[in-house]
C-alpha positions in Angstrom: 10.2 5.2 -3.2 11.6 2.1 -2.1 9.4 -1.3 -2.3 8.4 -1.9 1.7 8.9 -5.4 3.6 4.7 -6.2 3.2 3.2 -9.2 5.1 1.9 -11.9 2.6 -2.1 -11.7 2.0 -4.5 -12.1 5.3 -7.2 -14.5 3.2 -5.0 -16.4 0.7 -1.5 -16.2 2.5 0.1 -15.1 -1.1 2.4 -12.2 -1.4 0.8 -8.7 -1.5 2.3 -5.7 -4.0 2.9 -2.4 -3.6 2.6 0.0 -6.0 2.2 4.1 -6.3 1.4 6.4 -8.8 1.6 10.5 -8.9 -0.3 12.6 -11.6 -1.1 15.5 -9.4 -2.3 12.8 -6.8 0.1 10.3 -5.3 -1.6 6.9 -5.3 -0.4 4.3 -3.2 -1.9 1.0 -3.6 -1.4 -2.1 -1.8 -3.2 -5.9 -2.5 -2.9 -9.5 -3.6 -3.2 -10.2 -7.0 -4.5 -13.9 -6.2 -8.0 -12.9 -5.0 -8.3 -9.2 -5.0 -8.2 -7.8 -1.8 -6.2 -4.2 -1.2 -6.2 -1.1 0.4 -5.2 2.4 -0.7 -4.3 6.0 0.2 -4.1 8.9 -1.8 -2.8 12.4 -1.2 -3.2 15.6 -2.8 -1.5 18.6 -2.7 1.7 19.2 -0.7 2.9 16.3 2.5 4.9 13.7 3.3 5.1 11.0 0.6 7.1 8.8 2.9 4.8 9.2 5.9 1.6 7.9 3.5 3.6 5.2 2.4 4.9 4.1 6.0 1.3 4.4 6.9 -0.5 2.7 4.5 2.1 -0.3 5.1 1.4 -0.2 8.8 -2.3 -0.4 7.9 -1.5 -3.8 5.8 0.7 -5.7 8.2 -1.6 -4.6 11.3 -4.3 -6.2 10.2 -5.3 -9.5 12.2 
């Protein structure tokens, strides 16, 4: 998967990371390492790892 364009952190204003894992779950995972905040998705099973991914970005940069 390619790293997403992510909108810095909503409370500290510091970049966010993105990061997935798949071990009969794919994982993605996305958060400020400065004070912790993050959101996640997971998916098990068959689907569209690009569409969780795309989602769970939109759910990060949507925020107000």
């Amino acid at each position: 998967m390619e790293k997403p364009e992510l909108k810095p952190c909503p409370f500290c204003g510091k970049d966010a990371y993105y990061s997935w894992a798949v071990n009969g779950l794919l994982m993605v995972t996305i958060g400020c390492v400065y004070c912790g905040v993050h959101v996640k998705a997971a998916r098990d099973g068959y689907g569209d790892d690009a569409k969780l991914s795309r989602d769970i970005v939109t759910v990060w940069n949507a925020r107000v």
